[in-house]
N, C-alpha and C positions, 0 to 999 in steps of 0.2 A: 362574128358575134358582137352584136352590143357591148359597148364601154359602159360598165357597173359606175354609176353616179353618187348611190348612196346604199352602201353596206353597213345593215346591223345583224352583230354576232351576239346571241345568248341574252340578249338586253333583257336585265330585272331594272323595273321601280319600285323603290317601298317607301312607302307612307308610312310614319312612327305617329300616332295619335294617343298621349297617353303611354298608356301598357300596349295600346293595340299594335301590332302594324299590319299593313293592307298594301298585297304585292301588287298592283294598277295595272304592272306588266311582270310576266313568268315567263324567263327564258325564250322573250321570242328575237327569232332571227329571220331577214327579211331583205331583200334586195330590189334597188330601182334601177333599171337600167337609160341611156338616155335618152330621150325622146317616146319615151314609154307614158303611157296614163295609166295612173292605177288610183283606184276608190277602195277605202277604209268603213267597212261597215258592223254595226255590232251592236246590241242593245245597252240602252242606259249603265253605268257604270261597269262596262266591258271593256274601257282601256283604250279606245281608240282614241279621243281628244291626247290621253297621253302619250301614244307614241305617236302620234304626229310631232307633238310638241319634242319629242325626244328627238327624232328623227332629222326635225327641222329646227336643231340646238338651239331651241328655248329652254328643252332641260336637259341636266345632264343626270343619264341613268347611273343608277345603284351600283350594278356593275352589269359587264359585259362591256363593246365597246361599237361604237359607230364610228366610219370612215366616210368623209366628204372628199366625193374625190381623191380617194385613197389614203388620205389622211385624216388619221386616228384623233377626234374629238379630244380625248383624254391626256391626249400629249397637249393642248392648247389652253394659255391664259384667257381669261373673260375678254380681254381685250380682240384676239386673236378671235376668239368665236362672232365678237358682234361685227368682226368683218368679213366672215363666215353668211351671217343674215344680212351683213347690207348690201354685200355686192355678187353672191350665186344664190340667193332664196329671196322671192318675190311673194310675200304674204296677202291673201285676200281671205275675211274674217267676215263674221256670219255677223254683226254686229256695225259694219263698214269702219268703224275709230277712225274715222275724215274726224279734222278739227275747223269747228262751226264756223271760228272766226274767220279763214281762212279760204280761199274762190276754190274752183275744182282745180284751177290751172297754178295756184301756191301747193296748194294738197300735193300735184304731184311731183313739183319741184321741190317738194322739202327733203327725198332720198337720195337725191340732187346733189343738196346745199350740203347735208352732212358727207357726202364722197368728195366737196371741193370743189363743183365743176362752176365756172364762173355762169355767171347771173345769165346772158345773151345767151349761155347753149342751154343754161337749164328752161328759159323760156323757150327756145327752139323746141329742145326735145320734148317738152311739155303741151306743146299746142299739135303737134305732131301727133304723138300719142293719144291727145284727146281726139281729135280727128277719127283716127285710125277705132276707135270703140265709137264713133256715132254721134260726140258732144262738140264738137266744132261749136255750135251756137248754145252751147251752155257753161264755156269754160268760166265766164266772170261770175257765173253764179256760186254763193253758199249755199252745204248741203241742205239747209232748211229749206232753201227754197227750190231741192232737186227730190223728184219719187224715188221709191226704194230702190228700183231697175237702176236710175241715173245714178245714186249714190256709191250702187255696186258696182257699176261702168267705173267710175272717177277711182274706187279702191283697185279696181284692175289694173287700169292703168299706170295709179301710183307703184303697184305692183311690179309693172313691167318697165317702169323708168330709166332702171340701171341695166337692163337687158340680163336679169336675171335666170341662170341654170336651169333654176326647178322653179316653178309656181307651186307653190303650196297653201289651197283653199279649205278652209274649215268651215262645213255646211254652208256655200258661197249663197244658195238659195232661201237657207232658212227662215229670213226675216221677208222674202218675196211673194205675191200671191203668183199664182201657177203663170200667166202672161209673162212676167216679166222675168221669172225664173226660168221660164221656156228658153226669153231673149238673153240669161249669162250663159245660161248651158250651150245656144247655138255660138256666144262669143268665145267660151272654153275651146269648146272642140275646133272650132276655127285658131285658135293657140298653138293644139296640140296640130291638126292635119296642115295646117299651108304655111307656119311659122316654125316648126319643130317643136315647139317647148314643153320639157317633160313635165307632166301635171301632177300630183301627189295629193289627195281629195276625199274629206273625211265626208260622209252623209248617213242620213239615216232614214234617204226615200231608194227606195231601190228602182224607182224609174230614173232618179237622177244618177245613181251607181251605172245604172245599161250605159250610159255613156261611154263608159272607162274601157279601158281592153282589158284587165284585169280588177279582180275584187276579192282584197284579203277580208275576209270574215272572222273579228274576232268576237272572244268568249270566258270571261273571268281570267283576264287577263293573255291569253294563248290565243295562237292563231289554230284556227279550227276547221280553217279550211279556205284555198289559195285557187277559186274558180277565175279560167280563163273564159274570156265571151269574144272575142273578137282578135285578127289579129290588124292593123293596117301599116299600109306600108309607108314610111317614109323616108323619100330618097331628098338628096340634096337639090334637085332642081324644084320641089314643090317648097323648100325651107328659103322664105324672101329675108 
């Protein structure tokens, strides 16, 4: 059996607006196991942005409780969670948040610099990785002057710098036209089938969803329905 990577039990969010409040998330409960891909799909304010962001402790739910790696969120200081995202969750974001001033090969030594690792391996690992997605001859470049495809390459990679657990993409496609979104989806699943790494993957194209082996469907907050589509296998000799 699969090692359970990220367990959420009963997770509510609510939003107090005013007199109103607005549950984002109602009781839902949910499991990643690892080396698994799973796509979060649901229409406009159906709660998916949030439970990624719950999942992937950027927030912390109302109540109920999420386990990373077995260990209970809720027992954890801010301190304790943002080392939670810097060193087992690898985020790639529908918007890239690369900083301009900065070449693709600092971008992705800056998750680098805040873990400590001296200067010579953050550039090591950084040319390495940019390599490894296709940008070997664009790492000196700033994102203004990389296309959408390249800029979401450089977030990738910044992503995988620290050799992070989970990757976790919110709409990684959305700002790309269909070419170059084709080229992150064939660089995901290459993550997922010949590297291991478990994917967790909010969208809201359902050709981009067939990707995944799994696709929770959420719906005013609830999950509404947990269709599998695939299973693949991954054994240790295909994980470099």
């Amino acid at each position: 059996m699969s090692e359970i990577i990220i367990d959420a039990k009963n997770i509510v969010k609510t939003y107090v607006m005013g007199e109103t409040k607005l549950n984002a998330l109602d009781d839902v409960s949910f499991e990643l196991k690892k080396q698994e891909f799973v796509a979060i799909m649901g229409p406009s304010g159906s709660g998916k942005t949030t439970l990624l962001d719950v999942l992937s402790v950027l927030l912390r739910p109302t109540s109920g409780e999420v386990f990373i790696n077995k260990k209970p969120i809720s027992k954890m200081n801010d301190n304790e969670l943002a080392l939670i995202r810097g060193r087992t969750i690898g985020f790639v974001f529908q918007t890239f948040n690369l900083i301009n001033r900065l070449t693709a090969k600092e971008n992705v030594m800056m998750p680098l610099w805040f873990q400590g690792i001296p200067k010579n391996k953050r550039e090591k690992i950084s040319e390495e990785i940019l390599t490894d997605v296709g940008l070997a001859d664009r790492m000196h470049h700033r994102p203004t002057e990389l296309s959408g495809g390249q800029r979401q390459r450089v977030a990738i990679a910044r992503a995988l710098a620290v050799n992070p657990d989970i990757i976790v993409a919110d709409e990684p496609t959305g700002n790309l036209d269909s070419v170059s979104g084709k080229q992150i989806m064939e660089l995901i699943n290459e993550l997922h089938d010949k590297k291991g790494k478990t994917i967790l993957m909010v969208t809201h194209e359902r050709e981009i969803a067939d990707h995944a082996e799994r696709i929770i469907h959420l719906k005013d907050g609830k999950i509404i329905h947990n269709e599998t589509l695939k299973k693949k296998k991954i054994t240790e000799k295909s994980v470099k």
